[in-house]
C-alpha positions as CSV (number, residue, x, y, z in Angstrom):
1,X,0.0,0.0,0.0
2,X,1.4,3.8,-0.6
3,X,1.8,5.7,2.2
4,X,-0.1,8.9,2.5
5,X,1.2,11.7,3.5
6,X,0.8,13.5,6.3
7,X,2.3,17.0,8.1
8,X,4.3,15.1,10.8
9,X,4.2,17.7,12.7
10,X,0.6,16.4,13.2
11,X,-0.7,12.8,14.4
12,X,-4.2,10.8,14.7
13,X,-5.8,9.8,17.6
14,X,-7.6,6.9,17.1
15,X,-11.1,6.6,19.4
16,X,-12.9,3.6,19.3
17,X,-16.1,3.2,21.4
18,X,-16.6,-0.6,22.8
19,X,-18.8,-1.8,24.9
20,X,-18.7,-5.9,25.7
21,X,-16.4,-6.4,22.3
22,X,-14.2,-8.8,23.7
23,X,-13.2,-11.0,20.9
24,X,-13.0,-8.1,18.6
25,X,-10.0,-5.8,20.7
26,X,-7.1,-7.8,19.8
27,X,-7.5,-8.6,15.9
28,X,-8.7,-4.9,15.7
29,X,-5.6,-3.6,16.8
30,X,-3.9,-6.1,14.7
31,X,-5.3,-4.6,11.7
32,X,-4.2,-1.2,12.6
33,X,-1.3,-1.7,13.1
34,X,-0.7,-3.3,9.5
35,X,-2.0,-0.1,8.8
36,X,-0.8,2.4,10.6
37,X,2.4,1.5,11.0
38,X,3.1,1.8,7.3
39,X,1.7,6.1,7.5
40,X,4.0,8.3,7.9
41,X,2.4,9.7,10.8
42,X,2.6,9.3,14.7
43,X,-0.7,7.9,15.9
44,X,-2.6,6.3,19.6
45,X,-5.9,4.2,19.6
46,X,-7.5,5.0,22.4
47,X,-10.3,2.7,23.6
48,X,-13.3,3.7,25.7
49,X,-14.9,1.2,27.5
50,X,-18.7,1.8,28.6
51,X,-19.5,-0.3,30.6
52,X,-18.3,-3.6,29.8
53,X,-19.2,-6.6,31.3
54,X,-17.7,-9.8,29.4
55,X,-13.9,-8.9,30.2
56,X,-13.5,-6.5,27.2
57,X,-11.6,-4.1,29.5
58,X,-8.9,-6.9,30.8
59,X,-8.4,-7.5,27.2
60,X,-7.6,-3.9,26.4
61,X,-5.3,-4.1,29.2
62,X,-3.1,-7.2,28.7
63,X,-1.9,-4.7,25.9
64,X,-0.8,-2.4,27.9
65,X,3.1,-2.9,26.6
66,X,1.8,-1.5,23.6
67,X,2.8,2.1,23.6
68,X,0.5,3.5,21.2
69,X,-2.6,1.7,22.7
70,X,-4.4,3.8,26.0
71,X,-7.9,3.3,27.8
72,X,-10.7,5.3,29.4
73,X,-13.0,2.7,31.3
74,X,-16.7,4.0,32.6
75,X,-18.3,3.3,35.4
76,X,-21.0,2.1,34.0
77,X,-22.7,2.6,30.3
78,X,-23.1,5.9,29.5
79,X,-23.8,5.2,25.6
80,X,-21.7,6.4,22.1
81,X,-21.7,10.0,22.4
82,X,-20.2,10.2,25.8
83,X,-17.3,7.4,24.9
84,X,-16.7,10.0,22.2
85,X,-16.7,12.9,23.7
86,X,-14.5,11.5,26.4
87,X,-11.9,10.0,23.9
88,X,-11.9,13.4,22.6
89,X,-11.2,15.2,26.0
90,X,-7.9,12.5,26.1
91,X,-6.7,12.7,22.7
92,X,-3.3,13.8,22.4
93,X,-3.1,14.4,18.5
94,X,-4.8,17.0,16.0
95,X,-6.2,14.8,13.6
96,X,-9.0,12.3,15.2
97,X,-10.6,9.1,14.0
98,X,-13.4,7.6,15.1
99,X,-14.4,4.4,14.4
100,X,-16.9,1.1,15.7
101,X,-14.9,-1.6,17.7
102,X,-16.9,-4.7,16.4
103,X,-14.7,-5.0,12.9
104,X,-17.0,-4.3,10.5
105,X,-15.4,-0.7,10.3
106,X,-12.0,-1.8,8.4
107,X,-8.4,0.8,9.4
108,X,-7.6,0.1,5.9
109,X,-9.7,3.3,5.0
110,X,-8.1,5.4,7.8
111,X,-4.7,6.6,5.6
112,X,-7.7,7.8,2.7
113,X,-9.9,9.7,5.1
114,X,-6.4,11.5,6.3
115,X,-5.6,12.1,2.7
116,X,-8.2,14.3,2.2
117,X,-8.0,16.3,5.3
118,X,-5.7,18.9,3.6
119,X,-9.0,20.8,2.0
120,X,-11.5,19.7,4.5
121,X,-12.6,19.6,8.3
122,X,-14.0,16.7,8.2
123,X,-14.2,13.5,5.9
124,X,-16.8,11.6,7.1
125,X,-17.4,7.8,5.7
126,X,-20.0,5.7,3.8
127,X,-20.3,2.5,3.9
128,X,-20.6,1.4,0.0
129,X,-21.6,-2.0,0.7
130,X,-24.0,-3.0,3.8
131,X,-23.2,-6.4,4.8
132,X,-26.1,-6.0,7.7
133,X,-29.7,-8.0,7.8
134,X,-32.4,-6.7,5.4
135,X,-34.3,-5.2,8.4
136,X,-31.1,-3.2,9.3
137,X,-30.4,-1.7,5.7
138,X,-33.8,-1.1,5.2
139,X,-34.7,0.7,8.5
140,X,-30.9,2.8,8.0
141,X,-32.5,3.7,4.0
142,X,-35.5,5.5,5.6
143,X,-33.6,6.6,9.0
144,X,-31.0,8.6,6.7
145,X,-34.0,10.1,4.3
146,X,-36.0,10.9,6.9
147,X,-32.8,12.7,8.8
148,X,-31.6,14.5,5.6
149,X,-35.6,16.2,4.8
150,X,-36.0,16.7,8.3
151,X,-32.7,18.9,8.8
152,X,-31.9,19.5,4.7
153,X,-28.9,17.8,5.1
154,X,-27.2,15.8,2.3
155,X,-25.8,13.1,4.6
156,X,-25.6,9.7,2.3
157,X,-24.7,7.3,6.0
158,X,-25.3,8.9,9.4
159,X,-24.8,5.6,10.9
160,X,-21.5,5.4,9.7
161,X,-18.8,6.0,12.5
162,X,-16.1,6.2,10.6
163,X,-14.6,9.7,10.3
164,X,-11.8,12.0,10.7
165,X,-11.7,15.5,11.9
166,X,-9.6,18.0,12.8
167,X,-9.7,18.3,17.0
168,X,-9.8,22.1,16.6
169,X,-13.0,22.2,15.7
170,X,-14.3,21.0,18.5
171,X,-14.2,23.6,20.7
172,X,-17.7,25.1,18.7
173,X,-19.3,21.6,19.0
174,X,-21.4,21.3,22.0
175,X,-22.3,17.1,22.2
176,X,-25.7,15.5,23.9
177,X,-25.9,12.0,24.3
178,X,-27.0,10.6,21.0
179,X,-25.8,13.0,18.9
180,X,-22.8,11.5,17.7
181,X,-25.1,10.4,14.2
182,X,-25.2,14.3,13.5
183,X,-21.6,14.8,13.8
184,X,-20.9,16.1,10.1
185,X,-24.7,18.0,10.8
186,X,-23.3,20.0,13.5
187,X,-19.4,20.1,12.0
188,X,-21.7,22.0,8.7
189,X,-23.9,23.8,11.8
190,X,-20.6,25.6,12.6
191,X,-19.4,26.7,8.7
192,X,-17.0,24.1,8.8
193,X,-16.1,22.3,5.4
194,X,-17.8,18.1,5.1
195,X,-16.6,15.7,2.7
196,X,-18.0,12.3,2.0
197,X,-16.1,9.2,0.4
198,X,-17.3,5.8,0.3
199,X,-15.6,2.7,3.0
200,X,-15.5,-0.8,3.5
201,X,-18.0,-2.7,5.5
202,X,-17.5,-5.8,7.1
203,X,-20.4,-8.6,8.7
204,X,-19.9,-8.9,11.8
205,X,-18.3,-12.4,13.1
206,X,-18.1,-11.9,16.9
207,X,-19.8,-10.4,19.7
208,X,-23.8,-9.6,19.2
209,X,-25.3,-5.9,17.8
210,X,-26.1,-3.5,20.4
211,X,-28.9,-1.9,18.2
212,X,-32.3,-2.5,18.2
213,X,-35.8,-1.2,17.1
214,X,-36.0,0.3,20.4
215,X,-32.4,2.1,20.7
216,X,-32.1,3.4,17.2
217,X,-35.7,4.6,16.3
218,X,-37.4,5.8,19.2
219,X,-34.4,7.3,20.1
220,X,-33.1,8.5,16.8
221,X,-36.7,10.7,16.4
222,X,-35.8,12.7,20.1
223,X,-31.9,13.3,18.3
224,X,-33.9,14.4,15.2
225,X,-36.0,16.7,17.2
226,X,-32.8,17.8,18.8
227,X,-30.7,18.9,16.0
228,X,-33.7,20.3,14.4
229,X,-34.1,22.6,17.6
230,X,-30.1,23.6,17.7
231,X,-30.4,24.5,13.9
232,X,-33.6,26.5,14.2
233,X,-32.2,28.6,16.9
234,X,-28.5,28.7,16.0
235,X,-26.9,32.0,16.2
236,X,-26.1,33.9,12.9
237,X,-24.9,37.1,12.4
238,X,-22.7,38.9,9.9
239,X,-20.3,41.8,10.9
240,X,-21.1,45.2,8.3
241,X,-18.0,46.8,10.5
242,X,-16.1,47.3,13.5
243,X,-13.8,50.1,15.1
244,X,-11.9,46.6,16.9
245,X,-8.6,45.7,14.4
246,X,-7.6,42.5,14.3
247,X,-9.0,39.3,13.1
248,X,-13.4,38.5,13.6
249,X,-15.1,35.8,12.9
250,X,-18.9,36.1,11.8
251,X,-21.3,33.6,12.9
């Protein structure tokens, strides 16, 4: 594989989310490190674990000779959004990646998501081909149409956790629990610049689905109702002049 290049002035932070993914720890970071480690980049993987109860945290931590792997661990399940957000607060680098710990996200689209960050704040995935049930394409089909008319978003795969940003722009992203699907909403809320490019997708192999009917649509219509609030009442404003020198940002 070419490497991609990469200002190594910069590196990637890696988050991954897991909660009771056990089996899947160890070949995951197996496969980013064949990777990774051919990017001319530094890089850490930082797992969050929330809430685990099958031993996926002692797996995470019989690697702990493993310099570029580090851990957050929950007291108890706290959901997506929060092990985000708090992989976020701990990330040492200025690029981050975020990405689903069950392996059917595959690292070998991380280096092309960095690629493109030279022209972009965020690069945000979609998976091309769904290898997921019938009821769980078809229910994703009309959850992303109804999303998009609902906020007049172009998203093509909300559900799709694989991303990269730059860390700076988080300091204008204010996250609720369950808001993580809007990321690239509320990344475009804030002027910042989206891009989306297609990724692998994997069936899963090990461990069991943590989505439901319940979790993802009953759920998904309060985010919806959410986002639609924040852009309804989202502060705008353009500067005709000011007597202050120096650099301003309108809104």
């Amino acid at each position: 594989m070419e490497k991609q290049k990469i200002d190594k002035k910069t590196g990637v932070s890696i988050v991954i989310p897991v909660k009771n993914e056990r089996d899947n720890v160890i070949p995951l970071v197996d496969r980013i490190h064949q990777i990774m480690d051919k990017q001319e980049t530094k890089y850490e993987v930082i797992f969050v674990d929330d809430g685990s109860s099958d031993g996926t945290l002692d797996v995470i931590k019989s690697l702990s000779n493993d310099p570029v792997i580090k851990y957050l661990s929950f007291d108890k399940n706290y959901g997506q959004t929060s092990a985000f957000a708090a992989g976020f607060d701990y990330a040492t680098y200025d690029i981050i990646v975020t990405m689903d710990g069950d392996l059917q996200s595959d690292p070998i689209d991380i280096p092309m998501l960095l690629s493109e960050m030279d022209n972009v704040d965020m690069v945000t995935g979609y998976r091309l081909k769904r290898h997921d049930s019938f009821v769980r394409r078809t229910s994703s089909k009309i959850a992303n149409f109804v999303r998009n008319k609902f906020t007049g978003d172009n998203i093509i795969d909300v559900g799709c956790s694989l991303r990269a940003f730059k860390k700076s722009c988080l300091k204008d992203i204010k996250l609720y629990e369950g808001l993580h699907r809007f990321f690239p909403t509320l990344f475009k809320m804030e002027g910042y610049k989206v891009k989306q490019i297609g990724v692998h997708h994997h069936p899963r192999t090990m461990g069991k689905t943590k989505y439901n009917i319940k979790n993802r649509l009953f759920k998904g219509i309060r985010d919806l109702f959410a986002v639609r609030w924040m852009q309804r009442y989202h502060l705008k404003y353009k500067i005709r002049e000011s007597s202050i020198k120096g650099d301003r940002n309108d809104r």
